[in-house]
LUMPAVO-925516 format. One line per field, with one value per residue: x, y, z of N, C-alpha, C in turn; residue number from 1. Coordinates in steps of 0.001 Angstrom, whole numbers, plus 500000, padded with zeros to 6 digits. Layout:
<lumzas>
nu <- (X; ...)
nv <- (Y; ...)
nw <- (Z; ...)
cau <- (X; ...)
cav <- (Y; ...)
caw <- (Z; ...)
cu <- (X; ...)
cv <- (Y; ...)
cw <- (Z; ...)
num <- (NUM; ...)
</lumzas>
This chain:
<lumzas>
nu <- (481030; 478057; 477171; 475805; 472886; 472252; 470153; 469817; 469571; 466066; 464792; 462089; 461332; 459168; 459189; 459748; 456838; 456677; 456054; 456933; 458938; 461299; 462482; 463936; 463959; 466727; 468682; 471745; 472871; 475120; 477046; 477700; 477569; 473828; 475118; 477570; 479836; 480862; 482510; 480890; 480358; 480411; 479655; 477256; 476676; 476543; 474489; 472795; 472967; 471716; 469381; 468854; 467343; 465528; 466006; 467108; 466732; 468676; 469466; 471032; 473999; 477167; 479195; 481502; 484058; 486938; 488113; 487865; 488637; 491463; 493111; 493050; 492037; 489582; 486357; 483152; 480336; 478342; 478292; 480587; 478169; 476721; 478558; 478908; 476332; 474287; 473696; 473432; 473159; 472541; 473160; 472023; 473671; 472964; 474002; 476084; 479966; 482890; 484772; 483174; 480480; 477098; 473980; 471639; 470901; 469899; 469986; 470072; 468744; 468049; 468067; 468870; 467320; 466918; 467525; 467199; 468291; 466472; 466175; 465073; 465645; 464965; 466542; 469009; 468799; 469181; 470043; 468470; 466727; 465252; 465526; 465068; 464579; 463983; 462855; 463497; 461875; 462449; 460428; 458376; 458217; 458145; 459082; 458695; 461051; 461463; 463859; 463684; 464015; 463404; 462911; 463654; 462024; 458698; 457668; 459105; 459361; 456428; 456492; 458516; 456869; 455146; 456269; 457401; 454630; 454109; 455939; 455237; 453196; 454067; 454676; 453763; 450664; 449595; 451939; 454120; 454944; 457502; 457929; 459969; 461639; 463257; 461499; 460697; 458364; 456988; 454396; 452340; 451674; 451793; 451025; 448349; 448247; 449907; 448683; 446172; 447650; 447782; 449084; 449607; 450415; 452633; 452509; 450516; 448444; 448265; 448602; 447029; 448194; 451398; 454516; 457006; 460148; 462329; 464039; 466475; 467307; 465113; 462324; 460389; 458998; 457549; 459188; 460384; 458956; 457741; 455707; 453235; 452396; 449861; 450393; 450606; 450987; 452585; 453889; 455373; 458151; 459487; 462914; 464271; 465361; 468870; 471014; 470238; 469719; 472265; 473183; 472223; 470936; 467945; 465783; 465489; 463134; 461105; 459808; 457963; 456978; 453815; 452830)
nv <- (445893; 443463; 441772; 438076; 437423; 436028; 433941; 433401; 430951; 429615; 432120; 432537; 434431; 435819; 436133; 439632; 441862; 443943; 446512; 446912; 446671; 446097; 446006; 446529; 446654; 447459; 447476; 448083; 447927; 449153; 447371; 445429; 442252; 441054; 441114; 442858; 441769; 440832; 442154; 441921; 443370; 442673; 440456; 440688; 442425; 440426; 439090; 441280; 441291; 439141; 439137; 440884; 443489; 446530; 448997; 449901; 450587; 451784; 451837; 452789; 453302; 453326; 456338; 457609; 456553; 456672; 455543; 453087; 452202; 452609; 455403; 456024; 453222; 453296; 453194; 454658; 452921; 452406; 453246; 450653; 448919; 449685; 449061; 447599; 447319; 448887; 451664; 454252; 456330; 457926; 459721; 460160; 462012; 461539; 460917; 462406; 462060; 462384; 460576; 460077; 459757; 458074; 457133; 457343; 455418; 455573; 453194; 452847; 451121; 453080; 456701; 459107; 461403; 463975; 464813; 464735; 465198; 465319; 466401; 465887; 465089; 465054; 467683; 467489; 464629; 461640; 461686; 461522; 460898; 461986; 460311; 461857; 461220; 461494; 459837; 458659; 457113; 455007; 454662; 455163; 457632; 459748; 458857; 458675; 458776; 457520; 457050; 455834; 456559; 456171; 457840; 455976; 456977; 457074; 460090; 461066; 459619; 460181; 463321; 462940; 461453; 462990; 465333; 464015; 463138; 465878; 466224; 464451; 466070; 467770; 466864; 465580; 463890; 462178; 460498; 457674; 456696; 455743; 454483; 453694; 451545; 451729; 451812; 451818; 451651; 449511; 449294; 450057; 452337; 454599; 454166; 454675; 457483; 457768; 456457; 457777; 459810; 459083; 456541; 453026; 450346; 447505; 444667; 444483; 445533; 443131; 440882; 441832; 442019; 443884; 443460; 441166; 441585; 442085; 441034; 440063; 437074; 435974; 436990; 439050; 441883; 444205; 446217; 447614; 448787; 449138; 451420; 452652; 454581; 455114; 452996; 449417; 446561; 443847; 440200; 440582; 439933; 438653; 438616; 435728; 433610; 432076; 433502; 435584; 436056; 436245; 438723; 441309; 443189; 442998; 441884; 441627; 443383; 442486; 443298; 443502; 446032; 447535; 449742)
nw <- (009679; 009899; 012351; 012051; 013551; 016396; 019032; 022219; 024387; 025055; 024626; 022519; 019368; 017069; 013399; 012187; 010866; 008214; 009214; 011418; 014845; 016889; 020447; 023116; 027043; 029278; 032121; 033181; 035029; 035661; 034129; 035569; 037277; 039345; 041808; 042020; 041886; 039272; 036841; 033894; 030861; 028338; 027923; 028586; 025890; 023783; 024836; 024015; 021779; 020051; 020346; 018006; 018109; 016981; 018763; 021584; 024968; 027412; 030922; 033594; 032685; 032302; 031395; 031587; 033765; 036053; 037780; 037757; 035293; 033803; 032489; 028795; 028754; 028573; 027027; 026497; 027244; 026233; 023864; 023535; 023901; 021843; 019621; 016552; 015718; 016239; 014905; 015514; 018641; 021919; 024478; 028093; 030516; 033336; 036793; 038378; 039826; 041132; 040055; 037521; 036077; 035079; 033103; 031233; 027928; 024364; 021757; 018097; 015415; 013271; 012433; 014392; 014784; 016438; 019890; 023694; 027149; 030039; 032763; 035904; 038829; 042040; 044270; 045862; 046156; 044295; 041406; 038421; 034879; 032171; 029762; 026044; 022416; 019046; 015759; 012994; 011482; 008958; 006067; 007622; 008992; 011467; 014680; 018449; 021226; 024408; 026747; 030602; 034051; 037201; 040239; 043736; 045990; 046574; 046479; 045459; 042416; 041868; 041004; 039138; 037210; 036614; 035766; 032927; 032010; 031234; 029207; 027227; 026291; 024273; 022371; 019107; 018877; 016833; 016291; 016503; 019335; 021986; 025708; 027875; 030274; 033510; 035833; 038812; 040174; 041990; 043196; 041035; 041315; 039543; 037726; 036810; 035956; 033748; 032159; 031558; 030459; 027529; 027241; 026758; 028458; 027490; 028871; 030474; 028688; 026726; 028689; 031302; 033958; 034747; 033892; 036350; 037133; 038729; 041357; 038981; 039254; 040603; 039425; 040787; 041779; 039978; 038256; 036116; 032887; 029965; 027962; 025272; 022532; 020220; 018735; 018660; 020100; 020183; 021504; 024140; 026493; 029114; 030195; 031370; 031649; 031667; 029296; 030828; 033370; 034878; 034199; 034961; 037591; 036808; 034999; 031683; 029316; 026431; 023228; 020282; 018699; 016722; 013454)
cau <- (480627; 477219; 477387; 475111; 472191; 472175; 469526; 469971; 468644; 464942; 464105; 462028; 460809; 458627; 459573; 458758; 456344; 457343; 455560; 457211; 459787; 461840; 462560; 464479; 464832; 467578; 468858; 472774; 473624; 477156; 478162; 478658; 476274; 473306; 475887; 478769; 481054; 481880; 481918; 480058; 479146; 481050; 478938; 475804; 476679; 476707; 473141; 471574; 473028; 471424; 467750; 468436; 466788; 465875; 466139; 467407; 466836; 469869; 469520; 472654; 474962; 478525; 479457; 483023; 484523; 488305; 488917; 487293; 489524; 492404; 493181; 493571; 491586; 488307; 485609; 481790; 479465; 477072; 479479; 481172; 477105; 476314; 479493; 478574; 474965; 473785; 474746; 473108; 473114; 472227; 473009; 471951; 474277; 472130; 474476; 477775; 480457; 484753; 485661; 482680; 478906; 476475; 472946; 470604; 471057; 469500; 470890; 469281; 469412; 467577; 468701; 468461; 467093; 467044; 467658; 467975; 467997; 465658; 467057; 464076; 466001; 464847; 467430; 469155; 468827; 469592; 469786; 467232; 466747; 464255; 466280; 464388; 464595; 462933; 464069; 463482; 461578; 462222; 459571; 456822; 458014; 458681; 458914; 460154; 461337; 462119; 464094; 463063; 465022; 462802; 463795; 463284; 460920; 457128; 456849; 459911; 458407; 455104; 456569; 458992; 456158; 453967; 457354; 457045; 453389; 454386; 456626; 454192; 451664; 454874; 454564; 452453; 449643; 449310; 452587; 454256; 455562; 457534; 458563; 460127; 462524; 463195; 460267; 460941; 456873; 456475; 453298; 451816; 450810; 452385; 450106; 446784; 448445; 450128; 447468; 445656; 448537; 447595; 449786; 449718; 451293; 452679; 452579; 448971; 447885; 448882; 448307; 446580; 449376; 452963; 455753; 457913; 461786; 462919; 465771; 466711; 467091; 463639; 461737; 459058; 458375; 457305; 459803; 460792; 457827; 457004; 454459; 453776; 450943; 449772; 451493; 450350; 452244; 453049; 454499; 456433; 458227; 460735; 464112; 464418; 466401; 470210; 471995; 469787; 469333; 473052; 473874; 472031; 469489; 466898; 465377; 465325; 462015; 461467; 458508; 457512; 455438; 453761; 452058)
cav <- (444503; 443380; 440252; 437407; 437342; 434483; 433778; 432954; 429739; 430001; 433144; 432730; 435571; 435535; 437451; 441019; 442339; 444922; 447799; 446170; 447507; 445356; 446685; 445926; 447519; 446814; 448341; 447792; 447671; 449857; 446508; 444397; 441456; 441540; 441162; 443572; 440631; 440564; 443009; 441321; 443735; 442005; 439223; 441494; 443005; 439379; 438745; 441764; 441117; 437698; 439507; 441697; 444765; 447833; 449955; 449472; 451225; 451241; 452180; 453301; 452824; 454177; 457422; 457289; 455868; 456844; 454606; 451266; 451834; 453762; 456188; 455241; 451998; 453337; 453544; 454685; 451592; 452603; 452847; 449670; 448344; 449566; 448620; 447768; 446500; 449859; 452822; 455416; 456216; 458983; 459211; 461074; 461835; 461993; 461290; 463113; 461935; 462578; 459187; 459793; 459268; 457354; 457669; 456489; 455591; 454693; 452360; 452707; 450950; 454596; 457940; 460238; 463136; 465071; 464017; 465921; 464853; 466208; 466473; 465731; 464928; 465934; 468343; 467000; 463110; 460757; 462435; 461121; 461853; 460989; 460878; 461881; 461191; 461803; 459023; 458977; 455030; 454739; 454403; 455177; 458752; 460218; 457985; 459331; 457720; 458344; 456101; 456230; 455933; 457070; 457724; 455253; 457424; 457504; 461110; 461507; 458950; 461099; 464327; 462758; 461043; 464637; 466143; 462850; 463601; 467112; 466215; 463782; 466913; 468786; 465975; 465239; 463033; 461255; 459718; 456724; 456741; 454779; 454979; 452565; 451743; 451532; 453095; 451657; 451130; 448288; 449200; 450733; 453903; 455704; 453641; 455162; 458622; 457347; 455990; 459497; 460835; 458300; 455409; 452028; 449536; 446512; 443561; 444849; 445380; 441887; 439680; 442082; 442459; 444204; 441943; 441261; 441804; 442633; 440721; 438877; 435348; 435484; 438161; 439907; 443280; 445117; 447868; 447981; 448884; 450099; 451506; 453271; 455420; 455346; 451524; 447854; 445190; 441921; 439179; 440882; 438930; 439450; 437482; 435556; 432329; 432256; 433889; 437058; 435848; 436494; 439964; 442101; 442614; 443929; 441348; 442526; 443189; 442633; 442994; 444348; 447233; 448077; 450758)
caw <- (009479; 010725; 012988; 012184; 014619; 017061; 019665; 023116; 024573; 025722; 023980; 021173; 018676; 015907; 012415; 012054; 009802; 007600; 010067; 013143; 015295; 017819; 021471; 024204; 027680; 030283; 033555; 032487; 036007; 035086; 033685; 036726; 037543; 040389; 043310; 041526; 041959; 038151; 035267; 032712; 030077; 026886; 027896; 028032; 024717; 022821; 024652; 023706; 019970; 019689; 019632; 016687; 018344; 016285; 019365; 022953; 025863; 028651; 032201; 034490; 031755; 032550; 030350; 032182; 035047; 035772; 038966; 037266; 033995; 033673; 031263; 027596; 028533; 028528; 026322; 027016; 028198; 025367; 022485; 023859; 023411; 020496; 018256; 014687; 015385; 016484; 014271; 016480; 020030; 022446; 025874; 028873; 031722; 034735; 037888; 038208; 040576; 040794; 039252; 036167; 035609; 034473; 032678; 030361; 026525; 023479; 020348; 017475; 013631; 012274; 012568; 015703; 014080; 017687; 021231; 024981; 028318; 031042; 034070; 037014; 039316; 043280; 045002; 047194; 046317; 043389; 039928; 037577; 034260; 030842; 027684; 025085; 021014; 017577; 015302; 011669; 011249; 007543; 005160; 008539; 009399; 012767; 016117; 019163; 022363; 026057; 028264; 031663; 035252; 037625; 041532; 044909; 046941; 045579; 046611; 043958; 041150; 041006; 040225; 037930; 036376; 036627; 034289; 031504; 031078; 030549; 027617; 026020; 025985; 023600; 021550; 018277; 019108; 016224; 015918; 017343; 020754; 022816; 026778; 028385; 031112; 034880; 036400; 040141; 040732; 042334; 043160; 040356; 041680; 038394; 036241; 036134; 035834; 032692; 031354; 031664; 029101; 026558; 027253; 027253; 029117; 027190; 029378; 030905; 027407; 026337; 030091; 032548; 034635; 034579; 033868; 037331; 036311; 039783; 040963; 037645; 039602; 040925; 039579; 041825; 041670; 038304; 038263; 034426; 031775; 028585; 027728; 023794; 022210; 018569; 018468; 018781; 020993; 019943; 022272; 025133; 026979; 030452; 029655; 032620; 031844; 031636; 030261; 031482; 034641; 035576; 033536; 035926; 038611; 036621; 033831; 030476; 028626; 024823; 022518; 019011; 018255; 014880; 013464)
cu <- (479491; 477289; 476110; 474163; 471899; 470846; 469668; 468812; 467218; 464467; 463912; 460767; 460225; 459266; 459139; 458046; 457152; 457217; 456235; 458606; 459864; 462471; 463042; 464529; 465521; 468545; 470352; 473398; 475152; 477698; 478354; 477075; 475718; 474111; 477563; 480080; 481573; 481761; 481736; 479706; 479466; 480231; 477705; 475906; 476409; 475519; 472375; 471732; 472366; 470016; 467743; 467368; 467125; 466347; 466129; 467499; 467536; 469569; 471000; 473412; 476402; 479031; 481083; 483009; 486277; 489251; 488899; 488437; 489799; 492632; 493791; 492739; 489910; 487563; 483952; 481050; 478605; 477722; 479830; 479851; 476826; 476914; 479141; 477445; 474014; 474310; 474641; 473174; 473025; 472391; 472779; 472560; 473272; 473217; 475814; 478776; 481864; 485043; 485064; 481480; 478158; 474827; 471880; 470848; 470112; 470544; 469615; 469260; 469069; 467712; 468137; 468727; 467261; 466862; 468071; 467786; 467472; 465615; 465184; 464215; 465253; 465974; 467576; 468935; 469520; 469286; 469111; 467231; 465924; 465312; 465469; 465036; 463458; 463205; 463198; 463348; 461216; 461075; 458065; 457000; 458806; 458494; 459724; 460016; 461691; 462224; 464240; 463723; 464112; 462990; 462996; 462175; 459635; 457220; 457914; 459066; 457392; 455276; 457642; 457813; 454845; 454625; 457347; 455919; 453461; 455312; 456347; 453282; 452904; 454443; 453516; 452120; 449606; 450737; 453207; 455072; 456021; 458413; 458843; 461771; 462667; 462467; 460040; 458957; 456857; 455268; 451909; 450706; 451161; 451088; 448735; 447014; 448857; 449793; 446072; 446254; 448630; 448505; 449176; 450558; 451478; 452167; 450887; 448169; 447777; 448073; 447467; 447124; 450893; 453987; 457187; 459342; 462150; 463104; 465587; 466505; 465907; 462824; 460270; 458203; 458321; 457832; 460067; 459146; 458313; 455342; 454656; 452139; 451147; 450441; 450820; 451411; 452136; 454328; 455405; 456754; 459451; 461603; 464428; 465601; 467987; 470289; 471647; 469760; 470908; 474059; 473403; 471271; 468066; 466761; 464843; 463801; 461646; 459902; 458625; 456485; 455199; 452757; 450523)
cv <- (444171; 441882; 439616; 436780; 435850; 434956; 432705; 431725; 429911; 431344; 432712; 433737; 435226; 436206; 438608; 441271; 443800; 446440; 447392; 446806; 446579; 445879; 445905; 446938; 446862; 447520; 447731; 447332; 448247; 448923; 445633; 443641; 441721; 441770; 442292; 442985; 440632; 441434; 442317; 441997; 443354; 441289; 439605; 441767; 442029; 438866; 439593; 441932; 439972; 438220; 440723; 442645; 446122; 449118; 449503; 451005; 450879; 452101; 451760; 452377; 454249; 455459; 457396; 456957; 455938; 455792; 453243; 450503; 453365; 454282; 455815; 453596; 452118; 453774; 453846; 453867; 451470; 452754; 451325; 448835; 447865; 449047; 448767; 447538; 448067; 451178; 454152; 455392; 457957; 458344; 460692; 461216; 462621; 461742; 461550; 462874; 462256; 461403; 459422; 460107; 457987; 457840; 456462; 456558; 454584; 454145; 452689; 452237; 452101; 455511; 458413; 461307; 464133; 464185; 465201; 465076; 466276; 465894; 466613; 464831; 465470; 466495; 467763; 465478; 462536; 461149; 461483; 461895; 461295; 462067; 460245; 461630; 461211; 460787; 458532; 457101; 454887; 453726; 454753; 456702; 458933; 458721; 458630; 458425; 458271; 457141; 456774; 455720; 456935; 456711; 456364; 455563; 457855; 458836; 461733; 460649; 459990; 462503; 463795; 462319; 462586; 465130; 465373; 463378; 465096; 467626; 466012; 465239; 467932; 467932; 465837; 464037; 462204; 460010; 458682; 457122; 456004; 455389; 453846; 452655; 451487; 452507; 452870; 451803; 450043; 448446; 449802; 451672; 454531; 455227; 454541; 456721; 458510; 457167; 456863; 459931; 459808; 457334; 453970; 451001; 448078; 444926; 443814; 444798; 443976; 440739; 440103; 442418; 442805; 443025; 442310; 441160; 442334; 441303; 439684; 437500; 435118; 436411; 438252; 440733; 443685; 446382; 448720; 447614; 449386; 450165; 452742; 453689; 455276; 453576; 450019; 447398; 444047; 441153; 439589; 439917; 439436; 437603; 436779; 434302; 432791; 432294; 435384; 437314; 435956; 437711; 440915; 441876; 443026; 442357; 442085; 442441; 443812; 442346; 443597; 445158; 447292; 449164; 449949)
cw <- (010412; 011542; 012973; 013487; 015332; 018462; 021216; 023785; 025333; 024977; 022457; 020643; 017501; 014462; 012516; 011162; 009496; 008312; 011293; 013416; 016902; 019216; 022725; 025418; 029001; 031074; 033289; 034294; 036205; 034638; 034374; 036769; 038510; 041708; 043262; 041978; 040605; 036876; 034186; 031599; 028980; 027344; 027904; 026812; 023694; 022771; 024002; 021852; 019776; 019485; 018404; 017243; 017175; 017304; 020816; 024042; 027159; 029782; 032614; 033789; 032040; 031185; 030725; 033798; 035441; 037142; 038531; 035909; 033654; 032445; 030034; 027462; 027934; 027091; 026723; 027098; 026648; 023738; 022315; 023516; 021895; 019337; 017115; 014494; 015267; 015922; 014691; 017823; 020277; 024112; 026715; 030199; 032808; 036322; 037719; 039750; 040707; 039992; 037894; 036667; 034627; 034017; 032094; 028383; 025768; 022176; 019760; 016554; 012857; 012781; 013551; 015210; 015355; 018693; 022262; 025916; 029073; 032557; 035438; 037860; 040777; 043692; 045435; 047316; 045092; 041991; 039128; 035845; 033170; 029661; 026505; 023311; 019727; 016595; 014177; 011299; 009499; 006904; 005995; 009052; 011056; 014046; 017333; 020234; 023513; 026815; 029617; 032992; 036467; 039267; 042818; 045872; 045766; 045331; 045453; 042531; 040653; 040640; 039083; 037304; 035564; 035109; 032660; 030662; 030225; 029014; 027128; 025473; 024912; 022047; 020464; 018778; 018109; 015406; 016930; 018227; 021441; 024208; 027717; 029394; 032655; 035549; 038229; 040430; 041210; 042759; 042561; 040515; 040853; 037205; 035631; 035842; 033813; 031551; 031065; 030355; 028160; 026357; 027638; 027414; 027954; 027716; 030096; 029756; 027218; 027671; 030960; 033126; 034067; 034696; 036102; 036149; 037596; 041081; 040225; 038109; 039560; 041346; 040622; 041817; 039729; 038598; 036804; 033373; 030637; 027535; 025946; 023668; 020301; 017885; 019137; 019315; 020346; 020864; 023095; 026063; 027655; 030237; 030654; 033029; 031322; 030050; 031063; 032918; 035568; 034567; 033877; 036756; 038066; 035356; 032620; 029803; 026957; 024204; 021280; 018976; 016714; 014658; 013362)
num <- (1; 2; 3; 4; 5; 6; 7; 8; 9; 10; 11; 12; 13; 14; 15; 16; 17; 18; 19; 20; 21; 22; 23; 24; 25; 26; 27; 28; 29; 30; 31; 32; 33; 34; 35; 36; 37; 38; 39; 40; 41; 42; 43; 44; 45; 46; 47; 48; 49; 50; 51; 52; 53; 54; 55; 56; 57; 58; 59; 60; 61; 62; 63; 64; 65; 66; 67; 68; 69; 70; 71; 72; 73; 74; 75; 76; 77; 78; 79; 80; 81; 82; 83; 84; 85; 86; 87; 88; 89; 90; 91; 92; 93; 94; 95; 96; 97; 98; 99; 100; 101; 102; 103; 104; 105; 106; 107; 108; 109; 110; 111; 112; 113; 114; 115; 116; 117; 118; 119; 120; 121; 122; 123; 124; 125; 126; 127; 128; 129; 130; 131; 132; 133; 134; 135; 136; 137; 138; 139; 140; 141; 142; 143; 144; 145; 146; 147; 148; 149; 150; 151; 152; 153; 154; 155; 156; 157; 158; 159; 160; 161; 162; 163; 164; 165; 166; 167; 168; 169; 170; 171; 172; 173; 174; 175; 176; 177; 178; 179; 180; 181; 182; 183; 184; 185; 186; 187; 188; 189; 190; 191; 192; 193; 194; 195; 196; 197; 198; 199; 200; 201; 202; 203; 204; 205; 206; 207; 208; 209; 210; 211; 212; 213; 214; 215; 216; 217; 218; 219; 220; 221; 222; 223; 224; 225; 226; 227; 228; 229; 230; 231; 232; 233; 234; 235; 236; 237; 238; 239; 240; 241; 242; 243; 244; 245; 246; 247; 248; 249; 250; 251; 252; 253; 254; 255; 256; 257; 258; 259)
</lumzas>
């Protein structure tokens, strides 16, 4: 059963055209709000149904957890997302701990023809990882995707970002692309590398500058992008008023692409 799309107060979206393709991405926070005072993610799951997204990209989204919810209770973060709106998904477990992990996933409304995770992680610090997909955009052909979680120390960022470019270059060139996600730049030293491997930035495209989304109350820093190749932007926009502003620390960012 598909649930009738509702729209949260302050966000407003235009229609899609028939080439258009709706996008969300959002740092899940494992579920708990910016201060991990309250697990919230049923109450995330109802916002990020109200924009009718064709395709969502989740940061540190719980794969299991056995201390948080006991056995028989649990279900995966990204399942528990996607429900009936999203009929695909892919996830990538990037950090591994005794209680569980967590990662990165996509939802999708069109088929995940192929998907991997790529582990570029540094030794010896905070596992990292770009989960990749191929995904079958009926009636337009191929599209693929890579959500993006990329580490705290620069001198980690720029070889993860070194390994990205190295996947784009696997990639056909002439089809659509999208990459988006928690890229921890705040000072966009990743950008002009990026933008080397034929990307562009949404919110730079569009305004000039990267959208802040860093901490949801009262964003700051530009840590979360997306950027796409072979694809047009239309109206991105960082979710900032309630109820986004208390379902993680990261502000969500939403736009349309078209061919």
């Amino acid at each position: 059963m598909t649930v009738p799309a509702r729209r949260c107060p302050g966000t407003q979206l235009q229609p899609r055209t028939p080439s258009a393709l709706r996008l969300l991405t959002v740092n899940c926070h494992k579920g708990f709000n910016w201060l991990n005072r309250r697990f919230i993610l049923p109450e995330l799951r109802e916002a990020v149904r109200t924009l009718s997204c064709d395709l969502v990209f989740l940061q540190e989204v719980l794969g299991e957890h056995q201390r948080l919810f006991p056995e028989g209770t649990w279900q995966p973060q990204y399942e528990f997302l996607a429900d009936s709106m999203w009929p695909e998904y892919a996830y990538g477990r990037n950090a591994v701990y005794p209680e569980g992990h967590h990662g990165n996933a996509l939802l999708s409304r069109f088929p995940i023809v192929d998907h991997y995770n790529l582990d570029v992680s540094v030794r010896g610090n905070e596992e990292r990882g770009l989960l990749y997909a191929r995904l079958d955009w009926p009636g337009h052909g191929p599209c693929h995707a890579i959500c993006v979680h990329l580490g705290l120390r620069e001198s980690h960022r720029q070889r993860q970002a070194q390994l990205l470019c190295e996947l784009l270059h696997t990639l056909p060139t002439s089809e659509p692309l999208i990459v988006a996600g928690d890229f921890n730049d705040w000072r966009m030293r990743l950008h002009p590398a990026l933008t080397e491997c034929g990307l562009t930035e949404a919110f730079v495209s569009t305004s000039g500058r990267p959208a802040r989304s860093f901490p949801a109350r009262l964003p700051l820093l530009p840590l979360d992008r997306i950027y796409v190749r072979n694809l047009a932007v239309r109206a991105p926009q960082v979710l900032i008023r309630q109820p986004w502003s208390h379902l993680s620390d990261h502000a969500p960012l939403v736009t349309e692409v078209l061919l």
